[in-house]
C-alpha positions as CSV (number, residue, x, y, z in Angstrom):
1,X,-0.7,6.7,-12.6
2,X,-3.6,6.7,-15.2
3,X,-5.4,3.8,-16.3
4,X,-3.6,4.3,-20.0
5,X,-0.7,4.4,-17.6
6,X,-1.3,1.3,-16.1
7,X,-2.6,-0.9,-18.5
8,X,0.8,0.5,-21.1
9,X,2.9,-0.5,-18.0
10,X,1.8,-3.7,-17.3
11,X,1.8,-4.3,-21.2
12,X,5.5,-3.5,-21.5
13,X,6.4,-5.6,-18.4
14,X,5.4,-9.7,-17.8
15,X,3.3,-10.6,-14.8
16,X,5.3,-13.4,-13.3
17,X,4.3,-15.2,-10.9
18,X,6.5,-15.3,-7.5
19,X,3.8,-18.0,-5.8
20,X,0.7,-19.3,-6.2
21,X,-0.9,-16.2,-4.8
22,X,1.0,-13.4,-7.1
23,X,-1.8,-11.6,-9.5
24,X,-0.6,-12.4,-12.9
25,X,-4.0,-10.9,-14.6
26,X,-3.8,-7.7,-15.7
27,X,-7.8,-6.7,-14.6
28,X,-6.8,-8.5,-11.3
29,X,-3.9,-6.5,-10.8
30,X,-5.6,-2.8,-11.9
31,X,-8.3,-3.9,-9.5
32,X,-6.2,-4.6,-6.7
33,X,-4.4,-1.1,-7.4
34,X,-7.6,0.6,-7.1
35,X,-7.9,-1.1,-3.8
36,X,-5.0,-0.1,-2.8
37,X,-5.8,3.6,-4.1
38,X,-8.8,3.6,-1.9
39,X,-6.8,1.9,1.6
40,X,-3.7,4.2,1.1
41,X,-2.0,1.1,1.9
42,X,-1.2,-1.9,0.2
43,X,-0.7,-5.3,1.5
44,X,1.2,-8.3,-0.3
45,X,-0.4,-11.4,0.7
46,X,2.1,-14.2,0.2
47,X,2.7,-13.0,-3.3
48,X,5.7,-12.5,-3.2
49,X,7.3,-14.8,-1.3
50,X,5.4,-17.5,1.1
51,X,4.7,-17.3,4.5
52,X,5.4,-13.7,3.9
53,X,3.1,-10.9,4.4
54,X,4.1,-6.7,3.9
55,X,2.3,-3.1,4.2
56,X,3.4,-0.5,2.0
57,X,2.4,3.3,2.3
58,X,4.0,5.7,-0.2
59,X,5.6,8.7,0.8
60,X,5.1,11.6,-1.2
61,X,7.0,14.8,-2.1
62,X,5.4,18.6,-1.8
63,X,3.6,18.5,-5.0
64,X,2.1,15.1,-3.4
65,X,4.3,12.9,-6.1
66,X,5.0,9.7,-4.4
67,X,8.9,9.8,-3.7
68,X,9.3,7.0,-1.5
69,X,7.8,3.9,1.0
70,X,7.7,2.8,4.5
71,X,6.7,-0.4,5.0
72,X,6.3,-3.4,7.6
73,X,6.8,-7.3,6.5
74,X,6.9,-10.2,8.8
75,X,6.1,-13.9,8.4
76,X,2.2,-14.5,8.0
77,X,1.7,-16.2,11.3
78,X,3.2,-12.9,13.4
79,X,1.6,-10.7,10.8
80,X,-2.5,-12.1,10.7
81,X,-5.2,-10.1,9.6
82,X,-6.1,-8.5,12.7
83,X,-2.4,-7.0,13.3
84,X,-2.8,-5.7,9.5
85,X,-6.1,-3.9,10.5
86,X,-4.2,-2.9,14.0
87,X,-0.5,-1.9,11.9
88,X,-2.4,-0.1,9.0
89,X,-3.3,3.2,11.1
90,X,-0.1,3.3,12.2
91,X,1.7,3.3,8.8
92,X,-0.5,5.7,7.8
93,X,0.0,8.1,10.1
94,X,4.0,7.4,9.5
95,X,4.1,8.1,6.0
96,X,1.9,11.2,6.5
97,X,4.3,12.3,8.8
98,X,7.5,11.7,6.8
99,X,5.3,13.5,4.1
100,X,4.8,16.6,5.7
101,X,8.2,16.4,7.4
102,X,9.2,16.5,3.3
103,X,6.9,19.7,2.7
104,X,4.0,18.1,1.8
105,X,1.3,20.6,2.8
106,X,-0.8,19.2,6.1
107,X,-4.2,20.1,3.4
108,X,-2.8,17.5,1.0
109,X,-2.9,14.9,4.1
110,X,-5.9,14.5,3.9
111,X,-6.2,10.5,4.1
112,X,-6.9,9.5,7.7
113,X,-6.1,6.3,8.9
114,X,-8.7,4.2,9.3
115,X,-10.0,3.9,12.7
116,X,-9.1,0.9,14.9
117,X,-11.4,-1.9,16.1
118,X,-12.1,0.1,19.9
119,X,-10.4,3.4,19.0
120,X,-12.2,6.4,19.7
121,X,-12.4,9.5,17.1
């Protein structure tokens, strides 16, 4: 999605806030989709619901359209930041493979997961 896109979107639609951590500011949110843009992966951080933590990866069709998710959520305390540095590879390398299982073309994979803390390359 463009920035026009984005910033049209989020005009048509209210920010509410599900917690105290949900991003309800528009330049907040577009700069959290850029990060996400850049990871290949998102992560909701409690803002959705508390004590709740998710990663997302889209799955994408063979024109590389995003078509669908897979995704991993567990309460925060099971799901720290050092298993979301450990889980994100493997999502990755999930949704790339349900990609290309779809026909996406292994040259439009081109988004490696990042390496592991210890993994070799």
């Amino acid at each position: 999605m463009s920035r026009p896109e984005q910033r049209a979107f989020i005009a048509r639609n209210r920010l509410t806030a599900m917690t105290s951590r949900t991003i309800i500011d528009p330049d907040l949110l577009i700069a959290h989709l850029d990060s996400v843009a850049e990871r290949g992966y998102s992560v909701d951080d409690e803002e959705n619901e508390e004590h709740t933590r998710c990663l997302g990866a889209a799955v994408l069709d063979h024109h590389g359209a995003p078509i669908g998710g897979i995704s991993v959520s567990a309460l925060t305390f099971d799901l720290d930041r050092a298993k979301v540095r450990t889980c994100a590879p493997l999502l990755l390398t999930a949704a790339r493979d349900a990609s290309q299982a779809l026909g996406l073309p292994t040259s439009r994979s081109t988004r490696q997961p990042p390496a592991t803390p210890g993994s070799r390359r």
